[in-house]
N, CA, C and O of each residue as an XYZ file, in Angstrom:
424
protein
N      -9.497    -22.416      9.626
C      -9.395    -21.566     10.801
C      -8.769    -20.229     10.417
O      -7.698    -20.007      9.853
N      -9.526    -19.556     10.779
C      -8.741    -17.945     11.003
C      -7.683    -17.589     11.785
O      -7.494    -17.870     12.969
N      -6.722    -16.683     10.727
C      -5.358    -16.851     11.432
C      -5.537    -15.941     12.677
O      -6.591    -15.309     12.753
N      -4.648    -15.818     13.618
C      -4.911    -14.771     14.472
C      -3.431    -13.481     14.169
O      -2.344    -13.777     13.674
N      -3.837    -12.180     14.614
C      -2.888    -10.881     14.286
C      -2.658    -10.287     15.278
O      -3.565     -9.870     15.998
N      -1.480    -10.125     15.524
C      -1.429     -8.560     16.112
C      -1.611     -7.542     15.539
O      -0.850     -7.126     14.665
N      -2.820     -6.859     15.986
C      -2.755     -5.476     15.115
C      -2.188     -4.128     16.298
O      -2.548     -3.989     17.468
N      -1.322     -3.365     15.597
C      -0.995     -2.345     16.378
C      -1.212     -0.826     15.343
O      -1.127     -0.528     14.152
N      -1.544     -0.137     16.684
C      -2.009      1.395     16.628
C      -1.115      2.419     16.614
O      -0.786      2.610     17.785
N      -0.629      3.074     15.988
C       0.303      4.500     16.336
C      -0.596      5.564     16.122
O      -0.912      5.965     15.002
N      -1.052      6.068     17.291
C      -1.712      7.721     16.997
C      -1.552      9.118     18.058
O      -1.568      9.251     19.282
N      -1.384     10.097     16.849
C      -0.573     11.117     18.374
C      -2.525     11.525     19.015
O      -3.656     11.548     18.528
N      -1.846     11.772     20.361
C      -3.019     12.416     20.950
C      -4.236     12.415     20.790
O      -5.112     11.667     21.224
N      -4.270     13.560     19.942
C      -5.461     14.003     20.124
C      -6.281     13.300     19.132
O      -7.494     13.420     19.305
N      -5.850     12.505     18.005
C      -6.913     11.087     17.668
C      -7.000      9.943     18.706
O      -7.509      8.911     18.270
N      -6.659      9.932     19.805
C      -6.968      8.551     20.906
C      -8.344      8.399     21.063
O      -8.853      7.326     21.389
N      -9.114      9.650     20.798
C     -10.748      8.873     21.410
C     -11.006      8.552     19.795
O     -11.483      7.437     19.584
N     -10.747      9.406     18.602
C     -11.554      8.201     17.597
C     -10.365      6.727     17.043
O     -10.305      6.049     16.017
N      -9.865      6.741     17.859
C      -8.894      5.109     17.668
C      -9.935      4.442     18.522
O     -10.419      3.379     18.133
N     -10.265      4.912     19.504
C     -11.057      4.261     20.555
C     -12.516      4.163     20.270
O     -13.379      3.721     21.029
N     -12.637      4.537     19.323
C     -14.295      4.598     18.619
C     -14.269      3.823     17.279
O     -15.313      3.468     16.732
N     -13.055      3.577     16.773
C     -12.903      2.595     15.657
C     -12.814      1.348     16.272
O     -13.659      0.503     15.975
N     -11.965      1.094     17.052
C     -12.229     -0.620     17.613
C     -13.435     -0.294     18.555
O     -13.702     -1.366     19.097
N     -14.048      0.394     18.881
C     -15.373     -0.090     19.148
C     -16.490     -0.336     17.927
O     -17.448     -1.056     18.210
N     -16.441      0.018     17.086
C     -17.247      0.001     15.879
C     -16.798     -1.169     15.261
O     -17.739     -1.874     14.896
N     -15.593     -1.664     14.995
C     -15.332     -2.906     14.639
C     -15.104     -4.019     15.636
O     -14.675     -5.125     15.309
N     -15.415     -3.668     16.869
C     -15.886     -5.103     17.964
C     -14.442     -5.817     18.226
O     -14.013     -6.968     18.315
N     -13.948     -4.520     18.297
C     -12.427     -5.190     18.810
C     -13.032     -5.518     20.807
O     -13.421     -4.587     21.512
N     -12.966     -6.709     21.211
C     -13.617     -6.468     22.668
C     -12.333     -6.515     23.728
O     -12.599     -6.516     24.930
N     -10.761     -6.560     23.239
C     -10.612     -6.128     24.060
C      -9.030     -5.920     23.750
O      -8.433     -6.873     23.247
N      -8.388     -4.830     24.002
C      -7.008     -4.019     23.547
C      -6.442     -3.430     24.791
O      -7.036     -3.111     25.821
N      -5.027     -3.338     24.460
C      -4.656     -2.538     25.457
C      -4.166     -0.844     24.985
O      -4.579     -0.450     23.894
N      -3.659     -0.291     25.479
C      -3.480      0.864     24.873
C      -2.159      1.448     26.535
O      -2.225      1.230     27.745
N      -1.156      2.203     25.663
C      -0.426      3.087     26.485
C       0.603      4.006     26.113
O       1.388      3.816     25.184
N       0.582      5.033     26.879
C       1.078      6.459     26.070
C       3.077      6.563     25.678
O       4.090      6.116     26.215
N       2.776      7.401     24.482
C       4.085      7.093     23.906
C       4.863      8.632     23.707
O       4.314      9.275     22.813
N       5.851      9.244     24.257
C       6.385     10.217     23.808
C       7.279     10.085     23.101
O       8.263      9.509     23.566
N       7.326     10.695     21.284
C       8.571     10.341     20.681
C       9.047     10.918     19.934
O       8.243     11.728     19.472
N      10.435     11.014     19.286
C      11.189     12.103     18.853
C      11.456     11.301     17.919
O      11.394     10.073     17.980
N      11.791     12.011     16.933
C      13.007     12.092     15.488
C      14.110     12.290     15.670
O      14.629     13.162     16.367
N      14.806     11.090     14.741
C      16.388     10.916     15.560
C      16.830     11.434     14.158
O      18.007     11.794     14.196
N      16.373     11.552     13.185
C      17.270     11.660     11.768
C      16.189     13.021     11.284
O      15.211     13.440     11.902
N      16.649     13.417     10.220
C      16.499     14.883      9.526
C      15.415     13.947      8.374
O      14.403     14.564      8.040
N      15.593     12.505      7.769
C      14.499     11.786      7.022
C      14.319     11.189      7.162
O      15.253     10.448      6.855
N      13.062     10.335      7.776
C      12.860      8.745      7.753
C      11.628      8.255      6.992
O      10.458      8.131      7.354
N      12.267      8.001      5.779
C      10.810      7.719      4.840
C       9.524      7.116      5.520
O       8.415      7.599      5.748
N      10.157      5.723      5.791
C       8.870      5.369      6.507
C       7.888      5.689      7.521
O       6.908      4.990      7.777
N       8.180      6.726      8.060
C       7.469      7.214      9.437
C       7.524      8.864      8.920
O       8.339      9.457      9.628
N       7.141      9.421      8.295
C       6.863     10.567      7.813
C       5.776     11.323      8.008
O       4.796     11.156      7.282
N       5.774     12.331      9.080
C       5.198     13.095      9.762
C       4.989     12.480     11.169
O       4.476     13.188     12.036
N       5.239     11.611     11.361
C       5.056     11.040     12.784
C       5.318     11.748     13.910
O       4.525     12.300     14.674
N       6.971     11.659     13.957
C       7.529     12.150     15.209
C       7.695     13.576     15.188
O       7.829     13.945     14.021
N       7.730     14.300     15.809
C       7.816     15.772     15.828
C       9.303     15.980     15.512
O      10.260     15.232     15.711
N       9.226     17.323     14.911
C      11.235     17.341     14.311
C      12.250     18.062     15.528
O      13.461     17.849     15.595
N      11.604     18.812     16.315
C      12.346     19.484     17.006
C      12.566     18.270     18.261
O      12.074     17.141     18.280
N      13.359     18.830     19.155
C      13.582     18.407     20.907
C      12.425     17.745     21.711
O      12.592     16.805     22.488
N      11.135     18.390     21.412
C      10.346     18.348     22.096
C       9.386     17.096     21.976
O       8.588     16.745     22.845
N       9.562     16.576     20.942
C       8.905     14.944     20.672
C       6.893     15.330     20.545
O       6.122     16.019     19.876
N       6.878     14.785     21.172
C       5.012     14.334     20.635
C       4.433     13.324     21.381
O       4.942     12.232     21.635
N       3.416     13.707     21.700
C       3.012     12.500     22.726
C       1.756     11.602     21.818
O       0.952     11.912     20.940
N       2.036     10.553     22.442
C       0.528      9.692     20.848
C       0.111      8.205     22.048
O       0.209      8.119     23.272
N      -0.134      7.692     21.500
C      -0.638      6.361     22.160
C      -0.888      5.320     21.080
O      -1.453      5.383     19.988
N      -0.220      4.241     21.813
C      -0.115      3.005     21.215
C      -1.017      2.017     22.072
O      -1.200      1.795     23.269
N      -1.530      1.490     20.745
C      -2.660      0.161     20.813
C      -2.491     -0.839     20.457
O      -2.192     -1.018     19.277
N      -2.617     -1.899     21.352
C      -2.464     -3.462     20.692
C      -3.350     -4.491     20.867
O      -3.781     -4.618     22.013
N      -3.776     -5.338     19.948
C      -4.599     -6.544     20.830
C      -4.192     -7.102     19.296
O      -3.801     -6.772     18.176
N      -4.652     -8.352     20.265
C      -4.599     -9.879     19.172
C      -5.905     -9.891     19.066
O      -6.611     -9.780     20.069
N      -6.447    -10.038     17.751
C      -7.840    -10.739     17.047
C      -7.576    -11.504     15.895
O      -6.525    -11.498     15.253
N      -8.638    -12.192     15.660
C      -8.915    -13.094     14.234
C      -8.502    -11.742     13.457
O      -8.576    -10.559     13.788
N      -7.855    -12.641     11.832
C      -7.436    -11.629     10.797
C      -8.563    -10.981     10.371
O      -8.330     -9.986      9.684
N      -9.937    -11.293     10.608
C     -11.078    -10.497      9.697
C     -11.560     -9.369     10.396
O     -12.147     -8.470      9.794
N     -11.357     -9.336     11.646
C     -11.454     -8.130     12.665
C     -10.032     -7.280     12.380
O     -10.323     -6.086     12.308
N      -8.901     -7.449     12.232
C      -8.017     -6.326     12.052
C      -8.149     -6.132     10.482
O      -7.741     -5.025     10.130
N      -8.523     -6.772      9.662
C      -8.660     -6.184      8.482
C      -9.664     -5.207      8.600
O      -9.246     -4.191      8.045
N     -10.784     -5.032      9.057
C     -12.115     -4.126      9.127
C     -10.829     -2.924      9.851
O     -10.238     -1.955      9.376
N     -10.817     -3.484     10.964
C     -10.160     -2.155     11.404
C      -8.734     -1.457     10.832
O      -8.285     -0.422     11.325
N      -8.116     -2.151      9.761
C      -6.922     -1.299      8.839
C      -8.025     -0.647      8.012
O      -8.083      0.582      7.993
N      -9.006     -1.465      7.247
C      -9.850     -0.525      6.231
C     -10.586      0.568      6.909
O     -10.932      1.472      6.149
N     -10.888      0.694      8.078
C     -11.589      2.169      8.598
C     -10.037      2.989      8.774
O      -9.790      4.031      8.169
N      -9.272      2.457      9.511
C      -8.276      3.424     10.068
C      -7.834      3.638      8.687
O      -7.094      4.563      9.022
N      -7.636      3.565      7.282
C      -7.162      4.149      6.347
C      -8.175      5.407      5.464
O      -7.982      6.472      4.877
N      -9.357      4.481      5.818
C     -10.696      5.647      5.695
C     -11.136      6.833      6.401
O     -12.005      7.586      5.960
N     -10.582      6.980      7.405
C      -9.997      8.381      8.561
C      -9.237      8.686      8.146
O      -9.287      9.894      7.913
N      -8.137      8.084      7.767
C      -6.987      8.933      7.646
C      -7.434      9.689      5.757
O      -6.873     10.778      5.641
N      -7.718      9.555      5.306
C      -8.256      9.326      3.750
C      -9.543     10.888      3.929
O      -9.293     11.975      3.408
N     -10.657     10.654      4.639
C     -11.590     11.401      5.116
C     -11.620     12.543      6.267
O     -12.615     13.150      6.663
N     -10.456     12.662      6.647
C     -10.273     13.298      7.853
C      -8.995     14.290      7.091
O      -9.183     15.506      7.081
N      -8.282     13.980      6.743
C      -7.300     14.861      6.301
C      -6.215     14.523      7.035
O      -5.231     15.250      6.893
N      -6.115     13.386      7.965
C      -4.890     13.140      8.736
C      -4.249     12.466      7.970
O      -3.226     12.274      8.626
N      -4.074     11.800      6.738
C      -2.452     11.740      5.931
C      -1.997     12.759      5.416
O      -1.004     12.657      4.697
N      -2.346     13.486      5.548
C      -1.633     14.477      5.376
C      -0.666     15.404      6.699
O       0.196     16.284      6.690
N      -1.204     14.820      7.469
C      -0.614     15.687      8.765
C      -0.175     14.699      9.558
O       1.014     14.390      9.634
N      -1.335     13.999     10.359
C      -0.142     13.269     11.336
C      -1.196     11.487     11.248
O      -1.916     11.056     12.149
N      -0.968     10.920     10.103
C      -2.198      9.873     10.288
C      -2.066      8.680     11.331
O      -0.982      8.443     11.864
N      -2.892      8.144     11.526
C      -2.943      7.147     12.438
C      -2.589      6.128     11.253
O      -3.007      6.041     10.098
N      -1.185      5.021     12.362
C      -0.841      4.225     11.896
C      -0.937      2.804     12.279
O      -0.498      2.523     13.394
N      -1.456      1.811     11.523
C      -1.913      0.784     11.595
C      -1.008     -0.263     10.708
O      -0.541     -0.195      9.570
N      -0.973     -1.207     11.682
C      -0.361     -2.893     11.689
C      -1.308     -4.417     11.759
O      -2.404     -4.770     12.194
N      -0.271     -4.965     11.127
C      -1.003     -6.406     11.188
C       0.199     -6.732     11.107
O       0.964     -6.066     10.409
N       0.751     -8.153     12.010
C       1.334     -9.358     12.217
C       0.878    -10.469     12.378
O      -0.201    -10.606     12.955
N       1.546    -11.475     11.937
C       1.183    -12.686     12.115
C       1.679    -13.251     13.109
O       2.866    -13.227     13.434
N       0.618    -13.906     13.767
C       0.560    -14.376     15.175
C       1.426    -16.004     14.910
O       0.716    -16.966     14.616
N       2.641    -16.162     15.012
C       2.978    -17.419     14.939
C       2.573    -18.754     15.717
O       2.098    -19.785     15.239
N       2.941    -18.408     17.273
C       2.398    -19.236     17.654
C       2.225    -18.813     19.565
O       3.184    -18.688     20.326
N       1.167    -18.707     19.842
C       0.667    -18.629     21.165
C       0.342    -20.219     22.020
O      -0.060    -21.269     21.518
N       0.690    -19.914     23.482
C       0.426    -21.402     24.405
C      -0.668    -20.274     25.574
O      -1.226    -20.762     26.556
């Protein structure tokens, strides 16, 4: 059996319609999504680098989640790294993508 994931989305703005055109292309059938304004609390945070905007004013992005089988969020980490890769958004503000393991659902 295929494990099941949470996969989650971090993307500012103005990539929300092609986040929304990647899980349609990989048959995600059904996610939720809702908007995120967020700031930088520190001067470095390795891991989240370029994310949050540096000044006061934060950044608005939208966050995506759904649970699927692991072979559907793998398709969709390998496109969302292939945008970010082909698009020029790691370099600027890339869309960020997750997988968890779904322990246990009733």
């Amino acid at each position: 059996m295929n494990t099941m994931k949470l996969l989650i989305i971090l993307s500012v703005e103005e990539y929300t319609d092609d986040v929304r055109k990647i899980l349609a292309r990989q048959k995600v059938p059904i996610y939720s999504e809702t908007s995120v304004h967020g700031f930088r609390t520190e001067e470095y945070q390795p891991d989240i680098t370029n994310w949050f905007a540096g000044d006061n004013h934060g950044i608005y992005s939208t966050l995506f989640f759904s649970i699927q089988d692991g072979r559907c969020v793998g398709r969709v980490l390998d496109e969302v790294k292939a945008y970010n890769r082909e698009t020029g958004a790691e370099q600027q503000n890339p869309i960020h993508a997750y997988s968890l393991n779904v322990e246990k659902s009733v």
